[in-house]
Each structure stands twice: as C-alpha cells, then as structure tokens.
N, C-alpha and C positions, 0 to 999 in steps of 0.2 A: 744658534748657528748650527748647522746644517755637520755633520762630520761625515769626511769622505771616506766608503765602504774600501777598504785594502782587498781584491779580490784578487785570489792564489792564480799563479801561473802553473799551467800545469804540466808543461816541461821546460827544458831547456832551451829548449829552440824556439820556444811562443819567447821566452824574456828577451834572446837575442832581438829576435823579430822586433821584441817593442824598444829596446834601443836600436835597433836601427831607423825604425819610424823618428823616433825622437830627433836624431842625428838628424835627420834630413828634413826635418821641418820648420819651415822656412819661421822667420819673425816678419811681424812686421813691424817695421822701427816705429809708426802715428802711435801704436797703443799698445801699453801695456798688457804682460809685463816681457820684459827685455832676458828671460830665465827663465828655468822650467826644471822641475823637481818631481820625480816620481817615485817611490816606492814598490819595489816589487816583491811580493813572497813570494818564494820558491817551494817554502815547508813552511812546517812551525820549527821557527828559531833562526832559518836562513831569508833574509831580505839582501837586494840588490839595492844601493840605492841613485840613483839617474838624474848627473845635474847635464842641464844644457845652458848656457850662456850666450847671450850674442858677445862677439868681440869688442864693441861697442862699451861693453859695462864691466869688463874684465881683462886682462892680460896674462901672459905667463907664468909672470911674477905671480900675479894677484890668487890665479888659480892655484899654484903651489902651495901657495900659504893656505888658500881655504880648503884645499883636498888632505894637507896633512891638519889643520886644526881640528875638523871633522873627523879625523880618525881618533886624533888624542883624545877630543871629549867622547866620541865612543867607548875608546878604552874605558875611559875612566867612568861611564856609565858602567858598563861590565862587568868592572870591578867593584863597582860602590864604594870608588872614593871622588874625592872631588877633581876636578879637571884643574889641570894647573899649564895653563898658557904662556906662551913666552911673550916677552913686549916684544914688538914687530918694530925695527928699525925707525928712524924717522922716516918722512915721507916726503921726498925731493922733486917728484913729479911736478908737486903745487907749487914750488920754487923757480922749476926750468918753467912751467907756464906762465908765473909773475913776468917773469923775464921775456919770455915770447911776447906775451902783452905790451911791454915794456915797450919792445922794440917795434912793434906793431905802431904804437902811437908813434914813436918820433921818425921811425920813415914815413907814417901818414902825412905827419906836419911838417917835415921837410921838404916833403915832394909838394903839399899842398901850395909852399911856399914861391914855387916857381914860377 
C-alpha cells in the first residue's frame, strides 16, 4: 500500500489557503467518503491537522467529542503515556429514532385504515 507523501507548506498563507479549499469543497453525498482529513506540515514538529465532515455523518455534539478526543490522545502521544478516554454518555439519538419509527408505522396503519 501505497503511503501518502506529507509535503511541507511553505507558509502561512499556502495552509490558510488549503483549508479554505477544503472548507469549500463540496461532497458528493452517491460516493464516498462523506469526511476528509488532511495533514499539513508547517516545520518539522509543527502539523495542522484538517477534518471536514458533511453534516450528514456528524453533529455538534459528535464533533465536540471527536475534536476534544483527538487532542487527549495527542497529548498523550506527546507525552508517552497512554491515552485515557472517558466513556461517552449513552446514546439516546437511537432511542428518539426507535420511537420516530415507531410512530411512523402506526400513523401509517392508521391512515392506511381509512
């Protein structure tokens, strides 16, 4: 497999540049992938790193958690210890959509019933 070449930015304003490209580049929802992750060197030792997400496969919520998870296990790369994550609440979303489903079929079958 093939490993992709990290080529240095060579100032400040090319890396803006390339998240702002990023930023604005559209998805297209047929095909993958729905995300997009770049790495950028600045120097040696300085990397930017560039997530883009469609809203599709992500939320507010979701991003919070994954922008501070990201940091934690950096740290703890950094420091050469091991990453220590918190558990992440339950997950209620799948709950309210049970329940939207839910409610989906029996107004289906209700109305059907007319």
């Amino acid at each position: 497999q093939r490993q992709p070449q990290l080529r240095p930015v060579r100032t400040e304003a090319e890396a803006r540049r390339r998240i702002c490209d990023l930023a604005v580049m559209e998805f297209d929802l047929d095909r993958a992938p729905l995300f997009r992750v770049r790495l950028l060197r600045l120097a040696p030792g300085e990397h930017w790193l560039l997530l883009s997400l469609h809203h599709i496969v992500t939320d507010g919520w979701s991003s919070a958690v994954l922008a501070r998870e990201i940091s934690s296990l950096y740290a703890a790369f950094l420091a050469g210890t091991a990453p220590a994550l918190p558990e992440l609440p339950p997950f209620v979303t799948s709950d309210a959509a049970l329940a939207a489903r839910r409610g989906c079929r029996l107004a289906f079958s209700s109305s059907s019933q007319h």
